[in-house]
Structures are given as structure tokens and as C-alpha cells.
C-alpha positions as CSV (number, residue, x, y, z in Angstrom):
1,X,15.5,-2.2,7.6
2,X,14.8,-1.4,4.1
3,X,12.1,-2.7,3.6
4,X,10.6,-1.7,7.0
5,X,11.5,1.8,6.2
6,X,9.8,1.8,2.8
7,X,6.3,0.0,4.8
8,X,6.4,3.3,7.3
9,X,6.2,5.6,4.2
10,X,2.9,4.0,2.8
11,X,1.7,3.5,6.6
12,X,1.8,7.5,7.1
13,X,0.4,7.6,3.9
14,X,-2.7,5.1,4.9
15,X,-3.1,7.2,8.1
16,X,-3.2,10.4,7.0
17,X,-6.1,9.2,4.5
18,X,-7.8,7.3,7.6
19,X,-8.1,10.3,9.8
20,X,-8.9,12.5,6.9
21,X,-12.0,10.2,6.4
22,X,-12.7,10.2,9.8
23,X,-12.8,13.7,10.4
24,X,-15.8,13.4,8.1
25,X,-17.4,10.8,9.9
26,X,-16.0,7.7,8.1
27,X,-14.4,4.9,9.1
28,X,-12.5,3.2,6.7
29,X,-10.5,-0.1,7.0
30,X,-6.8,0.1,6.4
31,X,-6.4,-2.4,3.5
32,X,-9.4,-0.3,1.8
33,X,-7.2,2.5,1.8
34,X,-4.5,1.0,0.7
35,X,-6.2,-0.6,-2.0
36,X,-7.8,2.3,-3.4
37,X,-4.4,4.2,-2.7
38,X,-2.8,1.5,-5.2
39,X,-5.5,1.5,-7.7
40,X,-5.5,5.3,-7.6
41,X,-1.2,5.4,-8.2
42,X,-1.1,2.9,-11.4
43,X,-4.0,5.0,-12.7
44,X,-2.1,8.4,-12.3
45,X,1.5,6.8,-13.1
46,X,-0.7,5.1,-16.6
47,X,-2.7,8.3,-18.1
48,X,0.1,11.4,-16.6
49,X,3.6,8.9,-17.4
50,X,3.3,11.5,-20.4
51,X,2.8,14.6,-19.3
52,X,5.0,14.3,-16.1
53,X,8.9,14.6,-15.8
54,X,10.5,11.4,-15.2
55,X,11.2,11.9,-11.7
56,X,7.9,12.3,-10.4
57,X,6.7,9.1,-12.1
58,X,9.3,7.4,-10.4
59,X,8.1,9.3,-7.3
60,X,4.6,7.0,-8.3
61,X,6.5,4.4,-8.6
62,X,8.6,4.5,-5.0
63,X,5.1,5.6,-3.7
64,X,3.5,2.3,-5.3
65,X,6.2,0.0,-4.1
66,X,5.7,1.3,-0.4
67,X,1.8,0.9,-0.4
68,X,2.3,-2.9,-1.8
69,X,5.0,-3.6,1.3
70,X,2.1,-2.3,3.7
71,X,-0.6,-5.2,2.2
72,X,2.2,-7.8,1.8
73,X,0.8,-8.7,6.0
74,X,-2.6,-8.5,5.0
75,X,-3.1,-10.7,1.9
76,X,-0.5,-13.1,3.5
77,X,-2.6,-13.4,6.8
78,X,-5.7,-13.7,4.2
79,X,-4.3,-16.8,2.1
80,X,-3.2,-18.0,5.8
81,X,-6.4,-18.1,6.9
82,X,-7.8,-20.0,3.8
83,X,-5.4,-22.1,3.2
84,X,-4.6,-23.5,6.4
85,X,-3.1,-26.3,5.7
86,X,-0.6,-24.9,4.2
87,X,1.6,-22.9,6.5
88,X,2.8,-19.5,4.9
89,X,5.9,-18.2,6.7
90,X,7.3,-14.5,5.2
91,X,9.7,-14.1,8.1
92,X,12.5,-13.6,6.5
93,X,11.0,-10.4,4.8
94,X,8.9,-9.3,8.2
């Protein structure tokens, strides 16, 4: 439940950047977001760690962890598909 609840938070987040890009005529797949999403967090939690309070870098943080439980699917489904004859099974996480 946790960890489904955490995955919902970087979801919205994912969305809301989708249908902001598609507003402007772009469509953009979801684990491009997210990727760009997590690239874009550890660069602000790495140059502002700093300059910010504490709690809004572990704000960074909690939002980092959340965008990494949205692409645990995708990159498992990815190695799935390449390594096929080795079945991956994450269900106890899912």
C-alpha cells in the first residue's frame, strides 16, 4: 500500500507534465517524462542542497523516490523483454 501510494504521487506528477506538453502540441512518452523528471530532481537536489532548508531537499528526495517507483514497471518489463530467458518476477513489490 506504501509503495503504491508513493507510485500515484510521481504518476500525477508524470501526468500533469504530459498534458502540459500536450496542450502545446506534444506528445511525450511516459518514461520520457519520468526520466527527464529524475534527471531534473538530482540536478536541483545536487547544485540548491545548499542554499535550500533541509526540508525541501528531502521534499527532492521523497519526490525522487516516487518517480523511481513509477519506472520500477518499465525497466523491469524492458530487461523482461531482452532477457527472456530469464524470467523477472517483482510481484511481491507490484
Amino acid at each position: 500500500m506504501i509503495y503504491q501510494g508513493i507510485r500515484l504521487l510521481g504518476d500525477g506528477l508524470t501526468m500533469l507534465v504530459q498534458l502540459a506538453l500536450a496542450a502545446l502540441g506534444l506528445q511525450v512518452p511516459d518514461v520520457a517524462v519520468r526520466i527527464a523528471a529524475v534527471i531534473l530532481v538530482i540536478l536541483l537536489v545536487w547544485r540548491l542542497s545548499g542554499a535550500l532548508s533541509k526540508i525541501w531537499v528531502y521534499a527532492l528526495v521523497f519526490l525522487l523516490i516516487s518517480l523511481f517507483a513509477g519506472l520500477i514497471p518499465a525497466v523491469v518489463e524492458c530487461l523482461s523483454s531482452v532477457f527472456a530467458v530469464v524470467p523477472v518476477h517483482l510481484s511481491f513489490i507490484l
